[in-house]
C-alpha positions as CSV (number, residue, x, y, z in Angstrom):
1,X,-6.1,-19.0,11.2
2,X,-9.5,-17.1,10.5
3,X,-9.7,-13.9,10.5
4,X,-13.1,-12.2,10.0
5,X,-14.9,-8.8,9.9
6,X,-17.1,-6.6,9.0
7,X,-18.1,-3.6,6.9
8,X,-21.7,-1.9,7.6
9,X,-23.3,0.3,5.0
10,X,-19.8,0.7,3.0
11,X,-20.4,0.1,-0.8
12,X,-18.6,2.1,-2.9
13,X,-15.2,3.3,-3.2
14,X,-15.3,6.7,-2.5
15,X,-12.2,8.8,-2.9
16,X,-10.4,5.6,-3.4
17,X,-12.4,5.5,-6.8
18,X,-10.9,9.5,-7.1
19,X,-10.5,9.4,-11.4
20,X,-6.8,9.9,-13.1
21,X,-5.9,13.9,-13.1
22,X,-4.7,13.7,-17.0
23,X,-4.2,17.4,-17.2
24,X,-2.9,18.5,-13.7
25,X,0.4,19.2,-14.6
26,X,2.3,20.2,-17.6
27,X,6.1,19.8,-18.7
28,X,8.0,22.7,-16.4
29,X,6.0,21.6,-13.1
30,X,7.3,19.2,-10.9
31,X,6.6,15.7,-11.2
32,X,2.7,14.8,-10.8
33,X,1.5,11.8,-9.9
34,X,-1.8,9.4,-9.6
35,X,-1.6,5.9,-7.7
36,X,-3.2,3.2,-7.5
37,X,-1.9,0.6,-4.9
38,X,-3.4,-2.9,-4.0
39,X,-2.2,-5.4,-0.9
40,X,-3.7,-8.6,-0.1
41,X,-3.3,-11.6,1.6
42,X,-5.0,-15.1,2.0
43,X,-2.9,-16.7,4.8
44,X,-4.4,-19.9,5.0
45,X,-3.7,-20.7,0.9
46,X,-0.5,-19.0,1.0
47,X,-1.5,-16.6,-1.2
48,X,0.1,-13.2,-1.2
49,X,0.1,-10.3,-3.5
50,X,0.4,-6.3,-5.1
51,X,-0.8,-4.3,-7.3
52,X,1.0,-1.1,-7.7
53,X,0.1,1.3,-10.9
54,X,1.5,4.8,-10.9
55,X,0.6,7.2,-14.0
56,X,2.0,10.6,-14.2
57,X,0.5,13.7,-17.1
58,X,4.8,14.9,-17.0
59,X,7.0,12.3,-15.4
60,X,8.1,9.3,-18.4
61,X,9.8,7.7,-15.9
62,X,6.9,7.2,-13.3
63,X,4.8,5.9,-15.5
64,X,4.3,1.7,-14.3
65,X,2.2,-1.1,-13.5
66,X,3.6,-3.7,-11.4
67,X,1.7,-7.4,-10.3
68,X,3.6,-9.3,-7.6
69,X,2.5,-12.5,-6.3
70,X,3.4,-15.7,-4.8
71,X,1.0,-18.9,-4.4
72,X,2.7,-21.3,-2.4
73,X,5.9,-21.7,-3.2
74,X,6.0,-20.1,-6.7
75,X,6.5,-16.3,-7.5
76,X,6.0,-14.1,-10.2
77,X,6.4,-10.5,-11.5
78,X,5.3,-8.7,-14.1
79,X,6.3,-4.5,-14.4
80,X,4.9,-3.2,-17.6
81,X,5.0,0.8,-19.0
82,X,1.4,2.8,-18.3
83,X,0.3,5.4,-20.4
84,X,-0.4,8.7,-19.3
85,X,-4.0,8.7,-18.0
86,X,-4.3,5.2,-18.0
87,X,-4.5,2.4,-15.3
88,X,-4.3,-0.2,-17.9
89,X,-1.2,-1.8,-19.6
90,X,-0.3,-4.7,-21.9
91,X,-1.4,-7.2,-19.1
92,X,-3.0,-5.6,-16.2
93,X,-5.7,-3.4,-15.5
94,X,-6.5,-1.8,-12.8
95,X,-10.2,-0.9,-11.9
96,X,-11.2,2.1,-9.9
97,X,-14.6,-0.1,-9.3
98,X,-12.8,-2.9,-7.5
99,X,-12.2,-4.8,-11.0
100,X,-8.5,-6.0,-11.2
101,X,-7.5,-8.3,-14.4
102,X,-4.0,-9.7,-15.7
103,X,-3.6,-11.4,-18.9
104,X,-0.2,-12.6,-19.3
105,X,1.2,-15.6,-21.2
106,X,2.4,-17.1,-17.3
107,X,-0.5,-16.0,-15.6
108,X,-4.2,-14.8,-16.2
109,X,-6.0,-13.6,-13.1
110,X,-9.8,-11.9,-12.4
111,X,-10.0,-10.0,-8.9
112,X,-12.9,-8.6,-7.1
113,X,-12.0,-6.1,-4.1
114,X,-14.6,-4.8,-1.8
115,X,-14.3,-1.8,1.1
116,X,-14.4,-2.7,4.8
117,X,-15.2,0.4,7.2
118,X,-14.2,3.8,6.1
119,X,-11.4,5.4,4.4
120,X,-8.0,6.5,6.2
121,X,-7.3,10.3,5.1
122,X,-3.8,10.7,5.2
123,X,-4.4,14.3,3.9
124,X,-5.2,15.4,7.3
125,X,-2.0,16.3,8.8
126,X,0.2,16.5,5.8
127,X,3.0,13.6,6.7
128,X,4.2,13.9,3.5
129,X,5.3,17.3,3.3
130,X,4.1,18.8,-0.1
131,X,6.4,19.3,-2.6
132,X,4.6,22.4,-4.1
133,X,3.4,24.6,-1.3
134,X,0.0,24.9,-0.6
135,X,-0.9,21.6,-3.0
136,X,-0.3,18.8,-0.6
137,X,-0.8,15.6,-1.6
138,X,-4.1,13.4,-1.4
139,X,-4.1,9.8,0.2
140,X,-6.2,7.2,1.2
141,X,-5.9,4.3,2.5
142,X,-8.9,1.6,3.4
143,X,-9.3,-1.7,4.4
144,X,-10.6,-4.8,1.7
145,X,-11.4,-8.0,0.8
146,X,-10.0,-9.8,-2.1
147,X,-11.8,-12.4,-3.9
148,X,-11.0,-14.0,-7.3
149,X,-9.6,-17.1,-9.7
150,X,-5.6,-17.4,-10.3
151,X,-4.3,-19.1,-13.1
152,X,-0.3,-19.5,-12.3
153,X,1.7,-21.1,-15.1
154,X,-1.0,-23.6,-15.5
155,X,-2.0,-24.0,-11.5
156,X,-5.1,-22.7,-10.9
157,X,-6.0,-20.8,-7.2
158,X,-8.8,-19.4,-5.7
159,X,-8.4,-15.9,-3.3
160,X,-10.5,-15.2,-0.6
161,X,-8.3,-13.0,1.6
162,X,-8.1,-9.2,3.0
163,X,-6.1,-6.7,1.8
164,X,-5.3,-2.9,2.1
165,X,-6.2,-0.3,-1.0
166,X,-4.4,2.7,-1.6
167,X,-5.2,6.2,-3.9
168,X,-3.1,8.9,-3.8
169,X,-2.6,11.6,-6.2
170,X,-0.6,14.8,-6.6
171,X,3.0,16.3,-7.3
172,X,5.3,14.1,-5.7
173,X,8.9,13.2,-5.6
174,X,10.0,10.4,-3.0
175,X,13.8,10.5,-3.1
176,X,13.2,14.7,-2.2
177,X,10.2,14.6,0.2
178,X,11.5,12.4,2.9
179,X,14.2,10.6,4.0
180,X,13.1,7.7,5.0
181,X,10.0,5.7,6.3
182,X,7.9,2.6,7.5
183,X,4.4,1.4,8.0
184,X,2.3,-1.3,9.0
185,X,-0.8,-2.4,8.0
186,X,-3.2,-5.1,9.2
187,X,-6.6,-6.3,9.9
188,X,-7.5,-7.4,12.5
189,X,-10.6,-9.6,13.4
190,X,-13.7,-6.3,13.2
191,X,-10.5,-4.1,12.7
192,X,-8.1,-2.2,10.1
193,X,-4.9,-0.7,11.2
194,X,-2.6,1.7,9.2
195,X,0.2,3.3,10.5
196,X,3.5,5.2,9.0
197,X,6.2,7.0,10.7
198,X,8.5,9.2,8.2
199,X,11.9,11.0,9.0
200,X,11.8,14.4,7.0
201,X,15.0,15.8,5.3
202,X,15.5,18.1,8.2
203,X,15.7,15.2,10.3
204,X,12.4,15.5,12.1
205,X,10.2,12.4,12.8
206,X,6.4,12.1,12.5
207,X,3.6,9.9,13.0
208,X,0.4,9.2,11.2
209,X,-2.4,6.7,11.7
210,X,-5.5,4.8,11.7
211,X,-7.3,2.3,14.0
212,X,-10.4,1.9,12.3
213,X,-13.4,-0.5,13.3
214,X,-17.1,-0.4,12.8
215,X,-17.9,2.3,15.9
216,X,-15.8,4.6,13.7
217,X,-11.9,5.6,13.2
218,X,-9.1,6.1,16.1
219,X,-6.0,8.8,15.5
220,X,-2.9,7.2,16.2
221,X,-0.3,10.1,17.4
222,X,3.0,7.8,17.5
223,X,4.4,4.4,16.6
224,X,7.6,3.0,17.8
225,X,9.3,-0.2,15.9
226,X,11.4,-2.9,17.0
227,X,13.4,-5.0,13.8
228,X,15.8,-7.3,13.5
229,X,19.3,-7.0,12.9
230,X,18.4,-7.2,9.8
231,X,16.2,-4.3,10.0
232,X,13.0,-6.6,9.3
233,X,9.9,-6.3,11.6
234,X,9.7,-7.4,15.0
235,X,6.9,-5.5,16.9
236,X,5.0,-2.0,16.9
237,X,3.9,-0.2,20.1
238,X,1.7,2.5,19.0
239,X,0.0,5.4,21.2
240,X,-3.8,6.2,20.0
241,X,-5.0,9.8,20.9
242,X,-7.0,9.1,24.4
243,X,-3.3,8.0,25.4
244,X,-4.6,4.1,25.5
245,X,-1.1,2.0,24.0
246,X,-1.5,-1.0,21.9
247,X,1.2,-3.7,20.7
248,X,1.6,-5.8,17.8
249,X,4.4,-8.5,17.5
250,X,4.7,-10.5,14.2
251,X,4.1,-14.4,14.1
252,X,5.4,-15.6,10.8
253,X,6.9,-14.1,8.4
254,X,5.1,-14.9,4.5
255,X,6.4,-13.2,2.1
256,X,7.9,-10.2,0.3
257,X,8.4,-8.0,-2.5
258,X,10.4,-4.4,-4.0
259,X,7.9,-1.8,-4.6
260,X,9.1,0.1,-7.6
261,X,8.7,4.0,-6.6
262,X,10.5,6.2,-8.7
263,X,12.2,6.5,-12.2
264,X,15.3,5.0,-13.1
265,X,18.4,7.2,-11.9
266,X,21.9,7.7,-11.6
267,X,21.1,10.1,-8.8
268,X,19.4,9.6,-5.1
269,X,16.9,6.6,-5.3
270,X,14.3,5.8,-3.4
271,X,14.2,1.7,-1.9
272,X,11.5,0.2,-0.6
273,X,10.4,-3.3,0.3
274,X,7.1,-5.0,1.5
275,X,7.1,-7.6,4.3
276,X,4.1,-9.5,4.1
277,X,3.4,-11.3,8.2
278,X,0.7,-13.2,10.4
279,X,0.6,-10.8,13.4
280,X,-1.2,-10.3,16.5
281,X,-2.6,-7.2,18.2
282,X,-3.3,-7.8,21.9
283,X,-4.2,-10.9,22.0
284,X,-5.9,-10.7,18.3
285,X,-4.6,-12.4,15.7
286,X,-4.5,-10.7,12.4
287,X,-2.4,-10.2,8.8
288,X,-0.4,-7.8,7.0
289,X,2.2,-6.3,5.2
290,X,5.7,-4.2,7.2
291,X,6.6,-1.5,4.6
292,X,9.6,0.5,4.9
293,X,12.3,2.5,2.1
294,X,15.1,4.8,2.3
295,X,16.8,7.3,0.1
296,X,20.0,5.1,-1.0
297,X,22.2,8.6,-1.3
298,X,25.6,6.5,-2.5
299,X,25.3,6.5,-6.9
C-alpha cells in the first residue's frame, strides 16, 4: 500500500517546537506537565513505533521517556527517568527540531521528522477540562513524516513512513480530569485526521477534531466508534461541521503498545493503549494508530 501526500509551505515546527516551561510550577501547585509525543508508521516494512517523553518542574513521578517499536516481528522497549527540564535521558533524546536519537546497548536509532499541513489546536474548545481554572491546557497535534536508520539488536532498518506529533504542556492530572477516552489518528492520501471523544467525570461526553488537508483544516463536531468485543477498533463515523459524515473502517490490525501516563500509584490509575491499523476513509486507504484509556478505579 502507498500512501502519499503533501505539505505546501510548512517548514518548521511551530508550537509543536513550544520550549520546556522549567519554572511553571512550584512544589504546592498541582502537577505540571510538558509532552512530547511521537507516532509513526511504515506499513509496507512493518515498521511501527512511539516516542512518548513527559517532564514535569513538580511531579517526580511524571517524569519519563519511553521508545516503543516493533520491526517485523521483533519488539522492544525502553522507559528511562527524564530530568526536570529535559527531553533527553540515558538513551533517548527527543528533539524539538525534528531530531530523534536512541542509543541503547539493543538498539541505536537516528530519526528525522518533518510537518505535513498545519497544526491541530486542541486548545480551542477545552476537551480537556483544565485542572486549574482559567489555565487550560495547550495541545497540538500535526501530521509527519518519519525518516531514518534502525539498528535492532544487530538488524539494521530503514523508515520512511508517516506519523502523528504531539506537544502539550500545562497542569494536568489524567486519572482526575476525565474518565475515560479514545482517538483516532490517520493520514490519509493528501490528508491528516485527528479525532478524540472524552467522557468527563460528570458523565458528559465530547468531541474534538481535525480533518486537515492542503485547502486548510475541517472541525469535526462528533465521532461515534464501533469495537470489538474486545473493545478494539472496528470503525469511526464522524460528523464534520457543514454536517457532511465520513466513515473509516480498519483493514489490518499491526501493532500495539501501553502508553505510560501517569506516576506509579496505589490509588486511581490511568490505562491506556495504542492500536496501531491500515484503515480506509471512504474509499481512501490510509494508516494509523486507535488510542483509548480509562481510569482503572479498583486498587
Amino acid at each position: 500500500m502507498t500512501v502519499t501526500t503533501s505539505s505546501p509551505g510548512i517548514t518548521a515546527w511551530g508550537p509543536l517546537a513550544e520550549p520546556l516551561h522549567d519554572d511553571a510550577a512550584g512544589p504546592s501547585d498541582p502537577i505540571w506537565k510538558d509532552n512530547a509525543y511521537l507516532s509513526y508508521w511504515d506499513v509496507e516494512r512493518r515498521i511501527f513505533g512511539s516516542f512518548h517523553f513527559s517532564t514535569s518542574p513538580n511531579g517526580d513521578g511524571a517524569r519519563r521517556a519511553r521508545c516503543s517499536l516493533l520491526v517485523g516481528g521483533d519488539e522492544i522497549e525502553i522507559i528511562e527517568p527524564l530530568d526536570r527540564g529535559s527531553y533527553a535521558s540515558e538513551s533517548l533524546t527527543f528533539g524539538l527540531d525534528g531530531t530523534i536519537t536512541v542509543d541503547h546497548p539493543e538498539l541505536q536509532a537516528q530519526f528525522v521528522n518533518a510537518p505535513l499541513h498545519t497544526p491541530a489546536d486542541f486548545s480551542l474548545h477545552e476537551l480537556i477540562p483544565p485542572l486549574v481554572p482559567g489555565k487550560p491546557l495547550q495541545h497540538f497535534q500535526q501530521a509527519c513524516t518519519m525518516r531514518g536508520t534502525i539498528q535492532l539488536r544487530g538488524t539494521r532498518a530503514e523508515v520512511d513512513g508517516f506519523g502523528m506529533r504531539d506537544r502539550t504542556w500545562g497542569f494536568r492530572d489524567e486519572a482526575a480530569q476525565w474518565a475515560e477516552y479514545a482517538g483516532l489518528v490517520a493520514v490519509f492520501g493528501d490528508s491528516f485526521l485527528s479525532v478524540m471523544k472524552f467522557l468527563g467525570m460528570d458523565g458528559t461526553l465530547a468531541t474534538d477534531g481535525y480533518l486537515i488537508d492542503a485547502t486548510g483544516s475541517r472541525h469535526i463536531e462528533d465521532v461515534t466508534f464501533r469495537r470489538t468485543a474486545a473493545a478494539q477498533f472496528l470503525a469511526a463515523r464522524f460528523t464534520l461541521e457543514d454536517g457532511q459524515e465520513l466513515t473509516c473502517v480498519m483493514r489490518h490490525r499491526d501493532a500495539g503498545f501501553f502508553v505510560p501516563m501517569g506516576a506509579e500509584t496505589e490509588g486511581p490509575a490511568f490505562g491506556t493503549y495504542d492500536d496501531f491499523m491500515t484503515l480506509e476513509r471512504d474509499g481512501s486507504p490510509g494508516a494509523g494508530f486507535f488510542e483509548q484509556g480509562i481510569v482503572h478505579r479498583v486498587h
